[in-house]
C-alpha positions as CSV (number, residue, x, y, z in Angstrom):
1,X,0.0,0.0,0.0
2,X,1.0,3.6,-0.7
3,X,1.7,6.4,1.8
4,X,-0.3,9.3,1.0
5,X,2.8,11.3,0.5
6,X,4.1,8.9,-2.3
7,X,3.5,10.1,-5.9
8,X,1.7,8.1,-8.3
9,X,3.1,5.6,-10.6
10,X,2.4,7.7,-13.4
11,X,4.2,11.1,-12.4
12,X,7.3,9.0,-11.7
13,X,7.2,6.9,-14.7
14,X,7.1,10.2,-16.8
15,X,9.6,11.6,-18.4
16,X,9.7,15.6,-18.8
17,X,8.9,16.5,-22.0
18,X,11.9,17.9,-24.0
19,X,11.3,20.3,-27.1
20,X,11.4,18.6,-30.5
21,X,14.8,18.1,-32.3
22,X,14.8,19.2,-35.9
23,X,15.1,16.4,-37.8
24,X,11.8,14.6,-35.8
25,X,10.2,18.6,-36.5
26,X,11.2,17.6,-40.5
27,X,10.2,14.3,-39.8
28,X,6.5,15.5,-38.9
29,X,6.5,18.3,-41.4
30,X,7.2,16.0,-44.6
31,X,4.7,13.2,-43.0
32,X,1.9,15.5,-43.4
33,X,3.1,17.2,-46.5
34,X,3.0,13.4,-48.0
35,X,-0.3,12.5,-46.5
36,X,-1.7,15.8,-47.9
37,X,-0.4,15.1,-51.7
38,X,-2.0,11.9,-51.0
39,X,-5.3,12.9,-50.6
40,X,-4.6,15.7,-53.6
41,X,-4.1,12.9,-55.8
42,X,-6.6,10.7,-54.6
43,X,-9.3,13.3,-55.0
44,X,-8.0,14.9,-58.4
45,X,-8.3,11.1,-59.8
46,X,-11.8,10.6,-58.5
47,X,-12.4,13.9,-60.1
48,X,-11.5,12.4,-63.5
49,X,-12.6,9.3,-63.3
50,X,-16.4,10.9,-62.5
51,X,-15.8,13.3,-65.4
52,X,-14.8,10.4,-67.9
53,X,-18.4,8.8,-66.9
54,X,-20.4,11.6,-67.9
55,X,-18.8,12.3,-71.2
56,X,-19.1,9.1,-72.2
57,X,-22.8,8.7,-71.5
């Protein structure tokens, strides 16, 4: 059992939270750069592909 004056598990286990390095800033930065081009794509090509369906009809 605990003593009241103990800290929880949880504040020990912590570590404090250091600032970003660069590269893991670049890291993020070009993660959602890529998942945005993704989605560009994706929805430029559903674009065309409902566009091709009406002309041809």
């Amino acid at each position: 059992m605990r003593s009241p004056s103990d800290p929880p598990k949880r504040e020990t286990a912590r570590k404090p939270a250091s600032p970003p390095t660069r590269e893991d800033r670049l890291k993020a930065a070009l993660k959602a750069n890529m998942a945005r081009r993704k989605a560009q794509a994706k929805a430029r090509s559903a674009e065309d592909a409902r566009g091709e369906t009406k002309d041809k009809d």
